[in-house]
C-alpha positions in Angstrom: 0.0 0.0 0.0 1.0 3.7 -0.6 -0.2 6.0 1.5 0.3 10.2 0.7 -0.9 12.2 3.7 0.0 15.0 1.8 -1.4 15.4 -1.4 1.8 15.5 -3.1 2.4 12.0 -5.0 1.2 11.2 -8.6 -1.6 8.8 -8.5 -0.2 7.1 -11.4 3.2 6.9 -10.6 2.6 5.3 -7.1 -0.1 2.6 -9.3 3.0 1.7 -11.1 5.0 1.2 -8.2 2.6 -0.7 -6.4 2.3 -4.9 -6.1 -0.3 -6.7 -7.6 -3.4 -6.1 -5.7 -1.8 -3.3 -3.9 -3.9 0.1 -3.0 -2.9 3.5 -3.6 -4.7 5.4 -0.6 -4.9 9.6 -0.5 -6.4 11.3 1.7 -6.8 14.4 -0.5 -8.5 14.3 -3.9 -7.5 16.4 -7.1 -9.8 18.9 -5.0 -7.7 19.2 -2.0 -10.4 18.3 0.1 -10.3 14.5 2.7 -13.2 12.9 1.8 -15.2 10.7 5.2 -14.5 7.0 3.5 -11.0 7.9 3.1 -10.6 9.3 6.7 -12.3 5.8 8.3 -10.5 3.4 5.9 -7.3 5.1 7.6 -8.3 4.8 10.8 -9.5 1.4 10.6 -6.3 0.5 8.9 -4.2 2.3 12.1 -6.4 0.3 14.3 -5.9 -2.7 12.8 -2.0 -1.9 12.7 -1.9 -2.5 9.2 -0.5 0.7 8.3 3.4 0.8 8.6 4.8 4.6 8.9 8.2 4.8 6.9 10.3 7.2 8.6 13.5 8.4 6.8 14.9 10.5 10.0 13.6 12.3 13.1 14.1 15.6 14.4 14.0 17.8 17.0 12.2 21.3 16.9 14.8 23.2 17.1 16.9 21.6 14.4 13.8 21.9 12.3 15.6 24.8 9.8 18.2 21.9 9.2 14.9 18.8 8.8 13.2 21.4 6.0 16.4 21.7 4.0 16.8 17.7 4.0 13.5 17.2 2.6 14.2 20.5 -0.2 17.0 18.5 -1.2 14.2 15.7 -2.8 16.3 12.7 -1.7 13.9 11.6 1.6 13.0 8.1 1.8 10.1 8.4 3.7 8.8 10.7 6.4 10.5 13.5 8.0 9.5 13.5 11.8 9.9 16.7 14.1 9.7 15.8 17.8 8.1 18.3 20.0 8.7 17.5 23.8 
């Protein structure tokens, strides 16, 4: 399954990279807007702990000028987490 949270990948692109059988899910249509079926496939999926979170690296808010010029560079393998404590 690919997930984007964000609105951000190609729909076709992420078909191609997908399995056999696999889903594509987005949470924002070419609208911008969540639609409800989306939001509770999600959640059933989280509570089912069938959704795996890729995270590329972690950090903290104040290094958080540094995390936004990682993820400008393009070359992030997954999410980009800042921790607020």
């Amino acid at each position: 399954m690919i997930f984007d949270a964000v609105g951000k990948t190609s729909s076709s692109r992420s078909k191609r990279a997908l399995k056999e059988n696999g889903v594509f899910l987005s949470v924002f249509k070419s609208t911008g807007k969540e639609t409800t079926e989306d939001l509770l496939f999600l959640k059933e999926l989280i509570e089912a702990e069938n959704l795996k979170s890729v995270i590329d690296r972690s950090y903290p808010l104040e290094e958080i000028v540094e995390a936004h010029r990682y993820v400008d560079k393009g070359h992030k393998k997954g999410n980009v987490v800042i921790t607020i404590v």
